[in-house]
Residue, then its C-alpha position, 0 to 999 in steps of 0.5 A: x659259639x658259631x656253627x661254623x666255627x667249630x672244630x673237629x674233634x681231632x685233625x684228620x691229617x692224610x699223606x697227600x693234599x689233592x686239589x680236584x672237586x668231588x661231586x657228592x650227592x645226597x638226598x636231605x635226611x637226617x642221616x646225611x648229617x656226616x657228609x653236611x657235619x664233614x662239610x660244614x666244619x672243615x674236615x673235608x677241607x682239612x684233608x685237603x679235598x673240595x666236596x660239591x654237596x648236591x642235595x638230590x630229591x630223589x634216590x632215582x635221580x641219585x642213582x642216576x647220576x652216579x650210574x651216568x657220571x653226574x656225580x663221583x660219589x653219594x649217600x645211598x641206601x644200603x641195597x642200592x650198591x648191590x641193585x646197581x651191581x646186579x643191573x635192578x631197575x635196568x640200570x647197571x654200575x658197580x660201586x665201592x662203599x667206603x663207609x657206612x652213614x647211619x643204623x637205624x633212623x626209619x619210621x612207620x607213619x599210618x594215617x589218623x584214620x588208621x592209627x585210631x583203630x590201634x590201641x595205643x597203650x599196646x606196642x605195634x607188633x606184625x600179628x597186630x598189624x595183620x590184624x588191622x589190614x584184614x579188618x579193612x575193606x581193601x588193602x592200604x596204600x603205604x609209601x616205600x622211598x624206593x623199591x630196593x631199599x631198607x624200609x621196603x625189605x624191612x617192612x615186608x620182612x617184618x608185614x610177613x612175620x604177621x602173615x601178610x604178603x606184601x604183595x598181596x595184602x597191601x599197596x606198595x608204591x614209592x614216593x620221595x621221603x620228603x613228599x610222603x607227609x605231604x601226600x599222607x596229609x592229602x589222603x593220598x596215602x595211608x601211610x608211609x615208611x621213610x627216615x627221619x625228619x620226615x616221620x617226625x615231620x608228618x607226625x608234628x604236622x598232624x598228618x599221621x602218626x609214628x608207629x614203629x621204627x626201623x630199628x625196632x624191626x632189627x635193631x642196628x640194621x645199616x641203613x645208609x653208605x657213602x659210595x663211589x663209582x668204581x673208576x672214580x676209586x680207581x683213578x682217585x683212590x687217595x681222594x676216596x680215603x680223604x673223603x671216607x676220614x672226613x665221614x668217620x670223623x665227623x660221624x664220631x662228632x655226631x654221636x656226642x651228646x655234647x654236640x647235639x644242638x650243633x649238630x641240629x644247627x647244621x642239618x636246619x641250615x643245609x637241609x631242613x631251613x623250613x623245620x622246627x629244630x625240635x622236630x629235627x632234633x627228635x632223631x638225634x634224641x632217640x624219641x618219637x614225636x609223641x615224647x617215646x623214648x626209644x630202646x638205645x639199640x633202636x636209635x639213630x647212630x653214626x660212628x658205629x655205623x661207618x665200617x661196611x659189613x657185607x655179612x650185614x648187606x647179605x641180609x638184603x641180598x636174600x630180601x632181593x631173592x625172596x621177593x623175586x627181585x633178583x634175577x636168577x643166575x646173580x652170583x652172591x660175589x658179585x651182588x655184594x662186590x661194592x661192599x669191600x671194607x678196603x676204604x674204610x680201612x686205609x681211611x681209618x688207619x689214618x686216623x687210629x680209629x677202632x673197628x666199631x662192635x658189631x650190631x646184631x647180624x639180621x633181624x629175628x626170623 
């Protein structure tokens, strides 16, 4: 059966029909698969919105454009409503998450240069890590997406259980994820943390090797959101609840194995024309480049990821705190505003939908 002829799973049915164009961005990863699933099989369009995709090339210039009014909503790393609330990076908006997008879904790729001197019989762990770096001549260069985001916190969290300081011990800068394999490849750097295809791209292209996944540092972390400007919500409100149904159906589709080629068909088409499914399809499988399955609770997931947690987005609150990129005096209320469940709600009463289970709360300390 075509792609595009393919239904949703149930009819995302709403009150009121609205004629006026969203203007959703997102940067290409495999994760942004709701908002392109919701487009590309009519769920947006069921609930009788027009949705102008945009695919950004960077998670700056998605911030930009939702700060300064270039887009109405968009696909956001998790830390990026609570930045925008707090002015980080010196650019101030608030923003309200109406669901999330996806857990988990990150990899850690170190060059070959590095990956050799790693047992590879011997899963990774923080003390191993610390191991290599200090056995190295200077610190190494590893590539974040952005400064606050979940592979930058996660990866300091998770460098600092092994003794390291991120600061000190290594070389932190950002790069677009899909430019790191690209920049790995060219010894530019010598490793890199973003998410999925990009890892498995990196890896398949012989650029470096997979390491760790995020989901293995805390397993079920929240990853990304779907969000809207605060006036947009306030003048559109029933357009934010149509779109914010739309994601939660489409991220039930997602996560149904029946659904699985269909899926890879979509996210080649309107993200990835120049990958290999397989490697597309590696995310979705739970498996690493090298045929690692990963444990269940470390893989890429969609629907239990839609409801915004603000005790989960808290965890990344106090990162901000304990690597001092917060200033002092930002209230705890105010950084996590953006992360009101309101949205969600009303979008899923609508659509009799359950509140997912809870993943764990934080990783281990």
């Amino acid at each position: 059966m075509p792609v595009a002829t393919l239904a949703p799973p149930r009819p995302v049915l709403l009150s009121e029909q609205n004629s006026g164009l969203l203007r959703l961005g997102f940067v290409p990863l495999t994760d942004a698969a709701p908002l392109l699933v919701a487009q590309e099989l009519g769920m947006f369009a069921a609930t009788g919105l027009r949705v102008a995709l945009s695919a950004e090339t960077s998670w700056a210039a998605v911030r930009d454009k939702i700060a300064f009014g270039g887009l109405d909503a968009a696909h956001l790393l998790g830390p990026m409503p609570i930045a925008l609330a707090c002015g980080l990076g010196g650019v101030r908006r608030r923003l309200v998450v109406g669901a999330g997008l996806g857990l988990n879904g990150n990899r850690l790729v170190l060059s070959n240069a590095l990956a050799g001197k790693l047992d590879p019989a011997i899963p990774l762990t923080p003390e191993g890590f610390a191991a290599l770096v200090r056995g190295l001549q200077a610190p190494p260069r590893i590539a974040v997406v952005f400064p606050f985001s979940s592979h930058n916190y996660l990866l300091r969290h998770w460098v600092a259980l092994g003794g390291l300081n991120p600061d000190q011990d290594l070389h932190l800068s950002v790069l677009p994820p899909s430019r790191a394999g690209e920049a790995l490849a060219a010894g530019e750097i010598d490793g890199f943390c973003a998410g999925e295809p990009w890892g498995s791209e990196a890896a398949v292209r012989g650029a470096g090797h997979v390491v760790l996944s995020s989901g293995e540092i805390w397993a079920g972390h929240p990853e990304k959101m779907l969000a809207f400007s605060e006036d947009f919500v306030a003048t559109r409100r029933e357009e934010t609840i149509a779109c914010t149904a739309a994601v939660i159906a489409a991220a039930r589709w997602l996560d149904d194995p029946a659904n699985r080629d269909d899926a890879v068909a979509i996210l080649r088409a309107r993200a990835f024309p120049g990958l290999a499914p397989e490697t597309i399809a590696l995310a979705l499988d739970g498996v690493l480049p090298d045929g690692t399955p990963l444990p269940e609770e470390a893989r890429l997931r969609f629907r239990p990821a839609t409801l915004p947690r603000a005790d989960s987005a808290d965890w990344w609150l106090r990162q901000m705190r304990r690597w001092g990129h917060l200033p002092a005096g930002i209230e705890e209320a105010e950084a996590l505003a953006p992360y009101d469940d309101g949205l969600w709600r009303d979008a899923a009463a609508r659509l009799a939908e359950p509140e997912p289970a809870p993943s764990r709360p934080e990783p281990q300390a």
